[in-house]
C-alpha positions in Angstrom: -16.9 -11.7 -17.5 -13.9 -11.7 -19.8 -12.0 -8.5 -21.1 -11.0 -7.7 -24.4 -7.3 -8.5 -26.0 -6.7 -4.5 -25.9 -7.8 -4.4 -22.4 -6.3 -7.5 -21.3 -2.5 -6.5 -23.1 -2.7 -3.1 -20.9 -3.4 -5.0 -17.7 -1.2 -7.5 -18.1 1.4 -4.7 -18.8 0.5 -2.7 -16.0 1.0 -5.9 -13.8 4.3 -6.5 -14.9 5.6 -2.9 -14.4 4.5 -2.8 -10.6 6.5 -6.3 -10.0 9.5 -4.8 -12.2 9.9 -1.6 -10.3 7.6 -2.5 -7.1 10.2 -5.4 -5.7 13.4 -3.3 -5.9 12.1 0.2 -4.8 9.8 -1.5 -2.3 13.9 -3.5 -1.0 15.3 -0.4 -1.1 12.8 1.1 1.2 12.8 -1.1 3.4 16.7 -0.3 4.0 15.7 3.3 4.3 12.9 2.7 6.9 15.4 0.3 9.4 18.0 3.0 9.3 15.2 4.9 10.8 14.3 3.0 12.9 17.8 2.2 14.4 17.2 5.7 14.5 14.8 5.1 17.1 12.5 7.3 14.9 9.1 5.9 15.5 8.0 7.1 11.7 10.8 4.5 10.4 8.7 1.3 12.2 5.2 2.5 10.0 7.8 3.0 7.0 9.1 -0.7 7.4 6.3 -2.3 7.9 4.6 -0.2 4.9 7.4 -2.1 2.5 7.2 -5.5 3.8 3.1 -5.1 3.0 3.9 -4.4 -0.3 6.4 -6.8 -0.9 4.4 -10.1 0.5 1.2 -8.8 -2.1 4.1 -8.1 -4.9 5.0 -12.3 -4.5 1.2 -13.0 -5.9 0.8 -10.9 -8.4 2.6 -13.4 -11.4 -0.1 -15.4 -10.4 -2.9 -12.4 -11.5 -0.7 -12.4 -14.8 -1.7 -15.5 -15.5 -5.2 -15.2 -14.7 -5.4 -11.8 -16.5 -4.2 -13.5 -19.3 -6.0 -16.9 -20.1 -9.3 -15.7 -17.8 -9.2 -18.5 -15.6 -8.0 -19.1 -12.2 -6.2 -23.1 -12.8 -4.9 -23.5 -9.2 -7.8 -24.5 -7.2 -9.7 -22.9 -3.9 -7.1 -22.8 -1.3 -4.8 -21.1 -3.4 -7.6 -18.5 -4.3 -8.1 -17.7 -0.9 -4.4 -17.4 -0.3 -3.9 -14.5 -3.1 -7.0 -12.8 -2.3 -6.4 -13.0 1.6 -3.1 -11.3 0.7 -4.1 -8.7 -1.4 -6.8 -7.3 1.0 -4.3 -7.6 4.0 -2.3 -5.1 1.7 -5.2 -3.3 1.4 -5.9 -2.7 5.2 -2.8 -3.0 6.7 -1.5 0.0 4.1 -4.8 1.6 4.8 -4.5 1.6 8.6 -0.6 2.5 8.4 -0.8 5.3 6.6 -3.9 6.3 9.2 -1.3 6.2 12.0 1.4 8.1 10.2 -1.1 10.9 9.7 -2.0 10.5 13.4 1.9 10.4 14.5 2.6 13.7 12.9 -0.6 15.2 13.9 0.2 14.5 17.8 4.4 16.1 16.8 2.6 19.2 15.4 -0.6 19.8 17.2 0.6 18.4 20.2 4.2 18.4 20.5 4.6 17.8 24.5 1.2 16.6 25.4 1.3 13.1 23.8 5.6 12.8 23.3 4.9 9.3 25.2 2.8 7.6 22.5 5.5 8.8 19.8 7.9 6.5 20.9 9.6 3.2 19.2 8.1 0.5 21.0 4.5 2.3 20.8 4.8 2.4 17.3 6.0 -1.2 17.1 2.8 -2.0 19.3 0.6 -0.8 17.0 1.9 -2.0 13.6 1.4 -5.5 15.4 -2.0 -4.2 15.8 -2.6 -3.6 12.8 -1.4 -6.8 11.2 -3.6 -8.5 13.8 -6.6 -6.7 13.1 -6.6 -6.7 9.2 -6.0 -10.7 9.5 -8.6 -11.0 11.3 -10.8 -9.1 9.6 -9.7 -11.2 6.5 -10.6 -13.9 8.0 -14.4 -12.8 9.2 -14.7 -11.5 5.6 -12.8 -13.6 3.0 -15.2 -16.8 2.4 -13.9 -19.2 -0.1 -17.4 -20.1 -1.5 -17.9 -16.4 -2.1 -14.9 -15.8 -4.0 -14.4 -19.0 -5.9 -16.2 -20.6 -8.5 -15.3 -23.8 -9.0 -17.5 -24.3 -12.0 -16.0 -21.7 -14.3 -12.9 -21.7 -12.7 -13.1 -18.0 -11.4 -11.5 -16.2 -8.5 -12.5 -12.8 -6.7 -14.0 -11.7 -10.0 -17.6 -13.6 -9.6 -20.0 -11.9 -11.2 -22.8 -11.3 -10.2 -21.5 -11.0 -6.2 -22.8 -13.6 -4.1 -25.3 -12.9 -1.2 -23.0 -13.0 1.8 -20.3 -10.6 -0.4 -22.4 -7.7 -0.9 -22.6 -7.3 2.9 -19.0 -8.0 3.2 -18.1 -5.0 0.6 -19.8 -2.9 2.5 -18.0 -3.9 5.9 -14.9 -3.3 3.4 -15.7 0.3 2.5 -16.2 1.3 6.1 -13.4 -0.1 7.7 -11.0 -0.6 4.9 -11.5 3.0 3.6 -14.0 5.5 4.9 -12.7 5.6 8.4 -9.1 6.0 7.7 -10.2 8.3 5.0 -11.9 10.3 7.8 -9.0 10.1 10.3 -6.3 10.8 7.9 -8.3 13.8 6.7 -9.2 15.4 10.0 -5.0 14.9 10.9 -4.7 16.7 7.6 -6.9 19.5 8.5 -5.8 20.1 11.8 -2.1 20.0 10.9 -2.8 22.7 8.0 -4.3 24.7 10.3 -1.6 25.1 13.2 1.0 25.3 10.8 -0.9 28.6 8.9 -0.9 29.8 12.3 2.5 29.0 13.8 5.2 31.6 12.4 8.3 30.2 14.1 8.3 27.4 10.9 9.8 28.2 8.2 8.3 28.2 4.8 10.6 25.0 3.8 9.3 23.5 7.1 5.9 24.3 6.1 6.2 22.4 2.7 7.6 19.5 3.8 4.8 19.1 6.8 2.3 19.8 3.9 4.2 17.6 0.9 4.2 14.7 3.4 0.3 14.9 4.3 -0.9 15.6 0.9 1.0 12.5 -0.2 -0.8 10.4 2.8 -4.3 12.0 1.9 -3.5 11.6 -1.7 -2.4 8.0 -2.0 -5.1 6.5 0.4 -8.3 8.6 -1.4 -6.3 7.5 -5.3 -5.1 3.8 -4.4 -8.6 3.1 -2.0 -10.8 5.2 -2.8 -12.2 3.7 -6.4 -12.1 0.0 -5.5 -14.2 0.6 -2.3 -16.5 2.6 -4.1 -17.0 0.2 -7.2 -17.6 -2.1 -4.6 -20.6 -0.5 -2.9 -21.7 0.2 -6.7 -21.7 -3.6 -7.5 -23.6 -4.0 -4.6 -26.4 -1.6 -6.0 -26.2 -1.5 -9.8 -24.8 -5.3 -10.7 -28.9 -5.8 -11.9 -28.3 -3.0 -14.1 -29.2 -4.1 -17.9 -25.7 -2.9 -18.9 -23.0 -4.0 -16.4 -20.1 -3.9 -18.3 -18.9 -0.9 -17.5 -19.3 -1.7 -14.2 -17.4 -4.5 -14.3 -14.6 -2.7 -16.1 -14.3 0.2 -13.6 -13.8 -2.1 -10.9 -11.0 -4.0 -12.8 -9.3 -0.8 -13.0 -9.8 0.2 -9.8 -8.4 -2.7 -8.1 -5.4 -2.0 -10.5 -5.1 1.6 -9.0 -5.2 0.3 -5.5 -2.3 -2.3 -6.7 -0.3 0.8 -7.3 0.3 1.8 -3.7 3.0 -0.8 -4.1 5.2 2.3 -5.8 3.5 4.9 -4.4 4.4 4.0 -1.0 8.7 4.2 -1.3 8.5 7.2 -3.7 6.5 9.5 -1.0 7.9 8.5 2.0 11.8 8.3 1.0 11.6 11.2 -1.0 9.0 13.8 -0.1 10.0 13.9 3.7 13.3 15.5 5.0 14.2 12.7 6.8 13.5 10.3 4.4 15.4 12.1 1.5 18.4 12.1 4.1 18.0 8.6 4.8 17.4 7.8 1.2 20.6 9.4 0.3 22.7 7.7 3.0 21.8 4.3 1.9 22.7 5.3 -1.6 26.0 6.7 -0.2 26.8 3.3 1.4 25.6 1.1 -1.9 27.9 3.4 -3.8 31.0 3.1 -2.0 30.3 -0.8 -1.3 30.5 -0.7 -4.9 33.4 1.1 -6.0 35.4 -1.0 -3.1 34.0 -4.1 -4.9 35.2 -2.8 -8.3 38.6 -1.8 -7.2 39.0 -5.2 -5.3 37.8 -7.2 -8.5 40.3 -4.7 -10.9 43.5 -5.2 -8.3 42.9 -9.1 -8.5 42.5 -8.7 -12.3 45.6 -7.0 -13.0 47.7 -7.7 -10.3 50.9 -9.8 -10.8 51.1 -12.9 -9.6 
């Protein structure tokens, strides 16, 4: 189901902007997130592996340019299944790493000395290669290429109406890609608020940084996930509606908002945590005088005498 030009010019704009300022942000975090981890912080492993999600989904999307824009897909199956495989395992494996950041800082608040063993480096490496397992995987029990590519019309993803076998799928999406680390990263968010109201040796700056840095978790998965699960449950149950355009719309834009976890992800975590402010500002310490000793080496060849 085609959009409009109006429609189309916005997306395609929108598109371009997340590549423009998602590749160098999403570079520059991932500087910030191995000086962490050298470190040995165990946040800086969920931070790094965070960017280089984003950054492999980033590559395909001059390909969803192209598409947006002449509302075909001209590059056959396999190379369907490759972009749409890729932009779900950005999906889940964002989804599940932000789950076990919540989960990290609720065992370093709630439970400071009780689980200090599973906040470790190598434990958080463990499970960031869990997660990458499991979301591909799960990709690959739930990304069929005869249910998201129609050869006929030349359409990926965006087959409308949804095929049998995908309306069961979208619903194994929206429980496991989003309502249950919805739950868990808003029971983390609850308990944390709670122990901090109660504990008065932290500060009030303390405070707002523990709360800043979970309200950005709990904010970016319900705004970036929450919509494009949900239109998909809705196509499930109202696609035989007599007026499914809007339907169709809604999800356009909600796949859009999920696309914009690629920025959202470097502009919380360097910049609304302490630690990632003061890594943030180291890198661009070092960048700055590896600059100004280029400059200086480049004016003393320029003007020196020979």
């Amino acid at each position: 189901m085609p959009i409009c030009l109006g429609q189309k010019t916005v997306f395609v704009a929108l598109h371009l902007a997340v590549i423009l300022i998602g590749i160098p942000s999403n570079i520059f975090f991932l500087f910030v997130s191995y000086r962490l981890i050298r470190q040995k912080n165990e946040l800086g492993v969920y931070l790094f592996n965070l960017a280089l999600s984003d950054l492999l989904f980033i590559t395909c999307l001059p390909v969803w340019v192209r598409v947006t824009l002449y509302d075909e897909w001209p590059y056959g199956k396999t190379m369907c299944v490759i972009c749409v495989f890729l932009l779900f395992t950005n999906f889940y494996t964002s989804a599940m790493l932000l789950s076990c950041i919540a989960v990290d800082r609720y065992l370093a608040i709630v439970h400071p000395l009780k689980f200090c063993t599973f906040r470790k480096r190598k434990t958080a490496v463990s499970v960031s290669i869990a997660a990458w397992i499991f979301t591909v995987i799960f990709n690959a029990m739930t990304v069929h290429p005869d249910s998201i590519y129609d050869e006929q019309y030349s359409i990926c993803l965006d087959l409308f109406p949804l095929p049998p076998a995908q309306k069961l799928v979208n619903i194994a999406r929206f429980v496991v890609g989003f309502l249950i680390p919805a739950l868990v990263v808003g029971f983390c968010y609850w308990r944390i608020c709670s122990d901090v109201k109660r504990n008065q040796t932290l500060v009030s700056m303390e405070r707002r940084h523990v709360f800043r840095l979970l309200g950005s978790i709990l904010l970016t998965l319900y705004l970036c996930f929450g919509p494009v699960h949900i239109m998909m449950v809705l196509r499930v149950f109202l696609e035989d509606c007599p007026y499914p355009n809007w339907l169709f719309l809604g999800y356009k834009v909600s796949v859009f908002l999920a696309m914009l976890n690629c920025l959202a992800d470097p502009l919380l975590y360097c910049f609304m945590s302490r630690t990632g402010q003061a890594s943030a500002s180291n890198v661009l310490l070092i960048l700055r005088r590896m600059w100004k000793k280029e400059s200086f080496h480049q004016h003393f060849l320029l003007y020196s005498p020979e």
